[in-house]
C-alpha positions in Angstrom: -35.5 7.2 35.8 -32.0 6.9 38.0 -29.3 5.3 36.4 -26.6 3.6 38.2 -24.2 4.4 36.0 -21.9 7.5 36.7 -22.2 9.3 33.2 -17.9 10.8 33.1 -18.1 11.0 29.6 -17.6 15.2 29.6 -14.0 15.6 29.9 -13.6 12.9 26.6 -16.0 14.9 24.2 -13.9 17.6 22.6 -15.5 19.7 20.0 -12.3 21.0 19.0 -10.3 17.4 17.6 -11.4 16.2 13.9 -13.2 13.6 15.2 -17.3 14.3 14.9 -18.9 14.8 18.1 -21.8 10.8 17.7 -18.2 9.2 16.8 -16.6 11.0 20.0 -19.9 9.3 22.1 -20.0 6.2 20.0 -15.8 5.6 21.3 -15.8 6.7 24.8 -19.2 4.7 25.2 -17.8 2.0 23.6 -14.4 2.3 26.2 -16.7 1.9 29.3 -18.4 -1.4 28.1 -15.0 -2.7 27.1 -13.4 -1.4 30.6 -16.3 -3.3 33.0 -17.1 0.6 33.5 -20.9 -0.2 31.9 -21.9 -3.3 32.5 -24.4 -5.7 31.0 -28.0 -4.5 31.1 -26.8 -1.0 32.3 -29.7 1.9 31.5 -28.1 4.8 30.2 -29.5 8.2 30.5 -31.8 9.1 27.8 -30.7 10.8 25.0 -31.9 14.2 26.0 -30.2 14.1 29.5 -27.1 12.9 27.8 -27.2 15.7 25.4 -27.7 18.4 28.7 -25.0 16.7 30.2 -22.5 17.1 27.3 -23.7 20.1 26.3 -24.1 19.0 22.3 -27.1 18.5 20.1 -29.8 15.5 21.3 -29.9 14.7 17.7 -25.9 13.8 17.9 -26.9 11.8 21.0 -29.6 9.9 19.3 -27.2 9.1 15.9 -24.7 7.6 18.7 -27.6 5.7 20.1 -28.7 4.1 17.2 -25.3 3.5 15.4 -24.3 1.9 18.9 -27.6 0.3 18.4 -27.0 -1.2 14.9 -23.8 -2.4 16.0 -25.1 -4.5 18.8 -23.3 -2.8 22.3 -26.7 -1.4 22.9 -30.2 -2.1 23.1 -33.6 -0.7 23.1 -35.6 -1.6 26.3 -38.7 0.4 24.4 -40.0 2.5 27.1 -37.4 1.9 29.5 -34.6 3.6 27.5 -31.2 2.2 26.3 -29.4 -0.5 28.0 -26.2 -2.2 27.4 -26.7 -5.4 25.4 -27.2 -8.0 27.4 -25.7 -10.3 25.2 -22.0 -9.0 26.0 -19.5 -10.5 28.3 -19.0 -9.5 31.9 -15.9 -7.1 31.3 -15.5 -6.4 35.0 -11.7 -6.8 35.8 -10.4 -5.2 32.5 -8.3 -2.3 32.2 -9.7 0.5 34.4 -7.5 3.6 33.3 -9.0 6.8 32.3 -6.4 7.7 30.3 -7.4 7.6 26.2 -6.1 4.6 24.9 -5.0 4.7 21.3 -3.3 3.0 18.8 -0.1 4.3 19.8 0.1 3.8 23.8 -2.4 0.4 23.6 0.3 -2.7 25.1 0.5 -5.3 22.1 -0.9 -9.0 23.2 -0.3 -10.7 20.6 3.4 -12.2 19.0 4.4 -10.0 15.5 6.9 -9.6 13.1 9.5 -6.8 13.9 11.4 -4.9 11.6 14.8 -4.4 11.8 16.8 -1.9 13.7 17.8 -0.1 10.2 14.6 0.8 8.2 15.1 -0.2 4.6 14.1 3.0 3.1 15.6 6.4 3.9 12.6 8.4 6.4 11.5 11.5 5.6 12.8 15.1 7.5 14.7 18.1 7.6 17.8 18.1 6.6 19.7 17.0 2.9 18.7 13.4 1.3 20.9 11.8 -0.9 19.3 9.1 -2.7 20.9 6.2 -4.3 20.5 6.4 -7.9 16.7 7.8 -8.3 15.5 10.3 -11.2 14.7 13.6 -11.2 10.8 14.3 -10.8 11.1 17.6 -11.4 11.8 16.8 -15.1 8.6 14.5 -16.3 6.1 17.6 -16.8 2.8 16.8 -14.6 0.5 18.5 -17.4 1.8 14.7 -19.5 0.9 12.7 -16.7 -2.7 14.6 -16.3 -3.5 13.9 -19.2 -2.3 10.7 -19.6 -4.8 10.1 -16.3 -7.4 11.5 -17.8 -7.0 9.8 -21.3 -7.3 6.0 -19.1 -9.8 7.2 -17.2 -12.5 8.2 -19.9 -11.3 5.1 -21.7 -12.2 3.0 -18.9 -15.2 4.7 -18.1 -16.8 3.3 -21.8 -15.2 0.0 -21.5 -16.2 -1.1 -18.5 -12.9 -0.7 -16.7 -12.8 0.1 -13.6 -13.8 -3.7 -12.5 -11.6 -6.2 -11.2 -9.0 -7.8 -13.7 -6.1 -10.3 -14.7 -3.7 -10.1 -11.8 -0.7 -10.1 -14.5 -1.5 -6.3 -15.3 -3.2 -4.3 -17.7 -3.2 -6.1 -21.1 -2.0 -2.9 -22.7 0.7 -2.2 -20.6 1.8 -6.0 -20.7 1.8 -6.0 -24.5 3.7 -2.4 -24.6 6.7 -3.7 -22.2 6.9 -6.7 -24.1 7.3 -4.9 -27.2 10.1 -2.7 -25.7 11.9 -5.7 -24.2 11.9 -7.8 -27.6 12.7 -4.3 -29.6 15.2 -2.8 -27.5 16.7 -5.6 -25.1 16.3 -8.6 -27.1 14.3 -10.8 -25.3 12.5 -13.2 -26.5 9.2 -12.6 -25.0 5.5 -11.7 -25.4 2.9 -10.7 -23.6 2.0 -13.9 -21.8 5.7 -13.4 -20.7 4.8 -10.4 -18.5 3.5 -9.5 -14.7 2.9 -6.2 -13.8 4.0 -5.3 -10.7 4.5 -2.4 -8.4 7.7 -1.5 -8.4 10.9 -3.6 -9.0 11.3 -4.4 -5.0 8.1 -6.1 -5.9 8.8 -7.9 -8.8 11.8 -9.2 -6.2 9.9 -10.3 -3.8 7.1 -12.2 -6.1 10.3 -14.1 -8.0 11.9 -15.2 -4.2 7.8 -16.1 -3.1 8.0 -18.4 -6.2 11.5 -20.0 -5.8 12.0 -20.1 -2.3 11.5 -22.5 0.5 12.6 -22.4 4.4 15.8 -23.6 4.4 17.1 -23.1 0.6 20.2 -21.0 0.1 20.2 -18.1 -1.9 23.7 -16.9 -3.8 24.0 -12.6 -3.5 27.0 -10.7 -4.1 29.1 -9.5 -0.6 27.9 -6.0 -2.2 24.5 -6.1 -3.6 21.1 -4.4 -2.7 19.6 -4.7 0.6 16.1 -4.8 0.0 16.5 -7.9 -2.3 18.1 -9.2 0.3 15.5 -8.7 3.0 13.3 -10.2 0.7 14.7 -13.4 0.7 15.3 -13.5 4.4 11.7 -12.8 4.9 11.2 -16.3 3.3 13.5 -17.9 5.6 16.1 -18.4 2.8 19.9 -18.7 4.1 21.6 -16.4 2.4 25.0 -17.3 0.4 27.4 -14.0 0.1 30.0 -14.7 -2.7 32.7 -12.3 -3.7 33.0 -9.8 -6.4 35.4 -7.4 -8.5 36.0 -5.1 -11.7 34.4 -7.5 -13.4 31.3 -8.7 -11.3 30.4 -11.6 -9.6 33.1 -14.4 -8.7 31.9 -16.8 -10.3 34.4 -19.6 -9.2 32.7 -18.9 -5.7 29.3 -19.5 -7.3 30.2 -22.9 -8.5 32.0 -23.8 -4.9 28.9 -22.4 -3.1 26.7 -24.6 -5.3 29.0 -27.8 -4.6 28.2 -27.1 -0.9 24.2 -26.5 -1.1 21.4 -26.5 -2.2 21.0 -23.3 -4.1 17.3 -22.4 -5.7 18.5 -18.8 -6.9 21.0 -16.0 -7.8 20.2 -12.9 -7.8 22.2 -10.3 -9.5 22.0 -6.9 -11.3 24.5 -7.6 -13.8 23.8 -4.3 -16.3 25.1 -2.1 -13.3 26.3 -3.8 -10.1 24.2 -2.6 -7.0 26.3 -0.8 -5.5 29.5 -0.3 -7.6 28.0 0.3 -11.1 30.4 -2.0 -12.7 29.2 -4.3 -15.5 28.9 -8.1 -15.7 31.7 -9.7 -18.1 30.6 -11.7 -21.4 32.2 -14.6 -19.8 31.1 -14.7 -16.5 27.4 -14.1 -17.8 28.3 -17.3 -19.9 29.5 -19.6 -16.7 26.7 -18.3 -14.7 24.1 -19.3 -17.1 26.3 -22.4 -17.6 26.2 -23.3 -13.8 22.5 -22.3 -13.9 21.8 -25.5 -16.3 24.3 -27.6 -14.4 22.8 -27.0 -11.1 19.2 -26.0 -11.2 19.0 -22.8 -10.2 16.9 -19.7 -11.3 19.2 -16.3 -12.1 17.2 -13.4 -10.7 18.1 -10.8 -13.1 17.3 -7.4 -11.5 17.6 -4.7 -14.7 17.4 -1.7 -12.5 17.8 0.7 -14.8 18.7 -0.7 -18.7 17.6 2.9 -20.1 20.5 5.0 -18.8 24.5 4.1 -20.4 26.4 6.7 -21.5 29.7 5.5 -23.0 29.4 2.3 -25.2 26.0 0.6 -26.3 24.6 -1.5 -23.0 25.1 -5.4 -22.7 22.2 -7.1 -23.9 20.2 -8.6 -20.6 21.3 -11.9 -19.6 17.4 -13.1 -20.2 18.2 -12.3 -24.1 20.3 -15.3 -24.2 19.1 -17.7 -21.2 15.6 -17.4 -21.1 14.9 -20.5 -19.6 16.9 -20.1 -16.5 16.7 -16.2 -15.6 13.5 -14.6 -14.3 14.0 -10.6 -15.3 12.8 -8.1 -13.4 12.6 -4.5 -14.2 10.9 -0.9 -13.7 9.4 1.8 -15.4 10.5 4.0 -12.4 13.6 5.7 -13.9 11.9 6.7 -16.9 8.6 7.8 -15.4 8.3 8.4 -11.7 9.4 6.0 -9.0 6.0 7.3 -7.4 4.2 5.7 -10.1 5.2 2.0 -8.6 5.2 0.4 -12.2 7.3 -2.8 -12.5 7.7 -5.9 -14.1 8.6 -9.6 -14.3 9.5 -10.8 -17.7 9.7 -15.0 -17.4 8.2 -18.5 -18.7 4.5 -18.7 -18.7 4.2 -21.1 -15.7 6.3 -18.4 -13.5 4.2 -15.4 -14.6 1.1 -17.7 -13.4 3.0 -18.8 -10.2 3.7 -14.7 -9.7 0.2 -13.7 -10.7 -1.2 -16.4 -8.0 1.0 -14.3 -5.4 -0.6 -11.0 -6.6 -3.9 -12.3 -6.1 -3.2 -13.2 -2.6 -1.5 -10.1 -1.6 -3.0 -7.6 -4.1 -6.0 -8.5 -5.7 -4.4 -7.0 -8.5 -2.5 -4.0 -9.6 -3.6 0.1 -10.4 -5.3 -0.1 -13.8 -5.6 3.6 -14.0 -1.7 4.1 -13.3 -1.2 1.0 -15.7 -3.1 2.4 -18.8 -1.9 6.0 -18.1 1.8 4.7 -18.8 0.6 2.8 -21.8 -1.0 5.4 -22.9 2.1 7.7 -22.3 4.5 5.0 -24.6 1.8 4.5 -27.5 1.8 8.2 -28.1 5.4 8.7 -28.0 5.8 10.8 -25.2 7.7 8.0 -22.9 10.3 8.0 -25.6 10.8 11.7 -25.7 11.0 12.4 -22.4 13.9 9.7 -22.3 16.0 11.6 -25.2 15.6 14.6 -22.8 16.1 13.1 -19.5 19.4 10.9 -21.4 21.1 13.9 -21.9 20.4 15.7 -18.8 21.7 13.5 -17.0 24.8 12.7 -18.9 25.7 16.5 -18.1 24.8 16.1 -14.8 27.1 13.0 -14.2 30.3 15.5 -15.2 28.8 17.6 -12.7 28.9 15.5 -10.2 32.4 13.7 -11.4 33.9 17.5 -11.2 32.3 17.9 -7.8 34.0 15.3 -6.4 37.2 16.0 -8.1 37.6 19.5 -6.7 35.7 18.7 -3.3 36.5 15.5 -2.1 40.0 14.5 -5.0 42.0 13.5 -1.3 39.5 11.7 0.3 37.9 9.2 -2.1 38.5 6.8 -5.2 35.9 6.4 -7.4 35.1 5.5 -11.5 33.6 7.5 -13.5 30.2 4.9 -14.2 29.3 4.2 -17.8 26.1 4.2 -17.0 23.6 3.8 -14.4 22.6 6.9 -12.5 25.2 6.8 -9.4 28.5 6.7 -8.3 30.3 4.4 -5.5 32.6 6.2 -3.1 35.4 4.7 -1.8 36.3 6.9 1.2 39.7 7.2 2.5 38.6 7.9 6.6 36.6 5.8 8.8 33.0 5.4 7.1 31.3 5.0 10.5 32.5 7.9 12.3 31.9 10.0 9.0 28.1 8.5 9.1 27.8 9.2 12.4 29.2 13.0 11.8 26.7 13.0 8.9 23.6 11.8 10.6 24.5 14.4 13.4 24.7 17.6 10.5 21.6 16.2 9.4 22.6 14.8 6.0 21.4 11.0 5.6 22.3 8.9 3.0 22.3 5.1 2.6 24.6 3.5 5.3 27.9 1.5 4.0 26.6 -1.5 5.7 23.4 -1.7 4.1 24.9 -2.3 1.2 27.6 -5.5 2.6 26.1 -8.9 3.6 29.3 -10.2 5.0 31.4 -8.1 7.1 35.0 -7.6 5.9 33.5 -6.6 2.4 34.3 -3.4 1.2 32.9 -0.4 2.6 31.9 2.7 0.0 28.4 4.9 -0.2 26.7 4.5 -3.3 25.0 8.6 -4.1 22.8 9.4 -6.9 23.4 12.1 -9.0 20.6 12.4 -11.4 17.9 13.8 -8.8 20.8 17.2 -8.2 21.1 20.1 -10.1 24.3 21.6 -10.3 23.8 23.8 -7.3 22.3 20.5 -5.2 25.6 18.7 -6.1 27.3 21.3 -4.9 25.4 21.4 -1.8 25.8 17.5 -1.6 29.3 17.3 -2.3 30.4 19.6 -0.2 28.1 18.0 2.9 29.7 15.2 2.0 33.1 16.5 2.2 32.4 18.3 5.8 31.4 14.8 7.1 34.3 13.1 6.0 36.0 15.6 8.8 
């Protein structure tokens, strides 16, 4: 039987790409309908002249056939052959190019979110990475975590566990952070006080989800992290930047801001300021939980990384003391693996709910395996021993660093030595872009000054990590750092 259609579908069918052969015939078939190449009620060739024609298998022909079948672009005309449903619109008039069209070269018809021009998170490459304050990986032994995997997984396996479950979290793990928080924070809570999340960021964006409106003004520091920051805008929040110094937020421009708007939230890091690592004064934690009450606003408490001081004993969180007006946020990433994307959100029961109603719209719920693996890995101690190790790795590490900088970069830069946290902020004397720019040229990246400033005339600095560097890596870093600076 002739067919009027032209079969052209050799020079597409390449045995050599990843891509099975029937799928290769099931694409390129499907192309031609959608293109007006193969019309409605079009015969095709049967499947053994197809398969002479491409030169491949007739069974491959005949899985394309049916699959295409099954699907409903074709249809069998019994002793006839194959046709083009019938059934399908007249595509004559569509794009006509022979060229492969792909995800990456197909034009975009419809009206999307973009991202910014400044990707929130540092891309992959060659070159030297400095991060902002993340641990080293290198350090949690892997043969822990395999087991720790393994343990959850048999457990689940006899309970019944691998099924869908309470979008808060893992009951386990909920219970276990809620014991650390009461015993080593002071927080008030249990475990109907917890969400699971993944990750801090996360936890962020579930708190802004649950406070913010279009329109309502969120208070930040002129200094303070971006991704928080992006989170709120994503909500449409307008976004309040107040100043700060030695001793943390101003909060005289927190009450004048509030006199002005309508504010639904603060969000700070009070423990150590993102970026500058200083610490939140008794006093001004006491105003700000004052003006909270006075003004009706929640106090996003972002607790980035509680576990790591290494002068004095830590500030007790502000949500030990204001529980009614702070929602707390917080990670496992520092202790374990930021990999592991284990957060949390310690608040009220009706703002757990409110949060746990967001998960379930955006993630079902969370990883149960990775959930129990890290309760597993702080019932049996071994979360707590890693963090005596890590402690004092890192406190040696943080001289390193301080001695690096000292003998590398003592002309160019102020900076204090941080009590805790696991970063320094760099206060360079030279022009911060043209030393990024040099930087992104050598191939070094590193957060950029402006990421970290939400009103311009706030003070430059780069905020690098030194935990995730041995001594030869700050070495490395340090003096990168010093070649940029020119």
């Amino acid at each position: 039987m002739l067919r009027p259609w032209q079969v052209s579908l050799g020079d597409r069918i390449d045995p050599s790409r990843d891509v099975p052969i029937y799928m290769q015939i099931i694409q390129a078939l499907i192309r031609d309908i959608e293109r007006g190449r193969l019309a409605s009620g079009t015969y095709l060739p049967s499947s053994r002249e197809l398969a002479h024609i491409l030169g491949v298998n007739r069974k491959t022909v005949v899985l394309a056939y049916e699959d295409l079948i099954a699907q409903g672009w074709l249809a069998s005309a019994g002793t006839r052959g194959t046709m083009v449903s019938t059934s399908l619109p007249d595509q004559v008039g569509k794009q006509h190019s022979e060229a492969e069209v792909t995800m990456s070269n197909v034009p975009i018809d419809y009206r999307f979110a973009t991202p910014p021009e400044r990707a929130l998170a540092l891309p992959s490459g060659p070159g030297l990475k400095l991060d902002e304050g993340a641990p080293d990986g290198r350090l949690f032994p892997a043969d822990l975590l395999a087991r720790a995997y393994r343990s959850a997984a048999h457990r689940a396996s006899r309970e019944n566990g691998f099924q869908y479950r309470d979008p808060r979290g893992s009951p386990g793990l909920r219970e276990s952070v809620a014991t650390m928080l009461k015993s080593q924070r002071g927080l008030p809570v249990s475990m109907e006080n917890i969400c699971i999340t993944r990750g801090s960021q996360n936890g962020i964006f579930l708190a802004a989800h649950a406070l913010v409106q279009p329109g309502d003004s969120v208070i930040v520091e002129e200094l303070t992290y971006e991704p928080a920051v992006a989170a709120f805008k994503a909500l449409g929040a307008k976004i309040l930047p107040v100043g700060l110094d030695e001793d943390g937020i101003d909060i005289d421009a927190v009450e004048h801001a509030c006199r002005r708007n309508a504010v639904r939230a603060v969000f700070v890091t009070p423990h150590h300021q993102f970026p500058t690592t200083v610490a939140l004064r008794p006093e001004r934690r006491l105003r700000l939980l004052e003006l909270s009450r006075q003004f009706g606003f929640a106090i996003i408490e972002d607790d980035y990384d509680h576990e790591f001081h290494f002068e004095s004993q830590p500030l007790l969180p502000m949500a030990g003391y204001g529980p009614g007006h702070v929602i707390y946020v917080g990670s496992l990433s520092k202790l374990l693996l930021p990999a592991l994307r284990i957060g949390y959100v310690a608040a009220p029961p009706p703002v757990i709910d409110a949060l746990a109603h967001m998960v379930s719209l955006t993630d079902g719920m969370g990883n149960t395996l990775t959930e129990d693996a890290a309760t597993e890995l702080i019932e049996n101690g071994e979360l707590r021993r890693h963090a005596r190790k890590v402690r004092q790795v890192y406190a040696k590490r943080r001289e390193t660093f301080a001695a690096e900088i000292d003998r590398t970069l003592g002309d160019l830069v102020d900076y204090k030595l941080p009590d805790g946290g696991l970063a320094f902020w760099l206060r360079f004397h030279t022009d911060l872009d043209a030393m990024e720019a040099r930087a992104a040229a050598m191939g070094l990246r590193f957060a950029s000054s402006r990421s970290f400033m939400t009103r311009e005339g706030a003070q430059q600095g780069l905020r690098i990590g030194f935990a995730s560097l041995n001594a030869h890596e700050a070495r490395t870093a340090v003096a990168a750092l010093r070649e940029a600076a020119g």
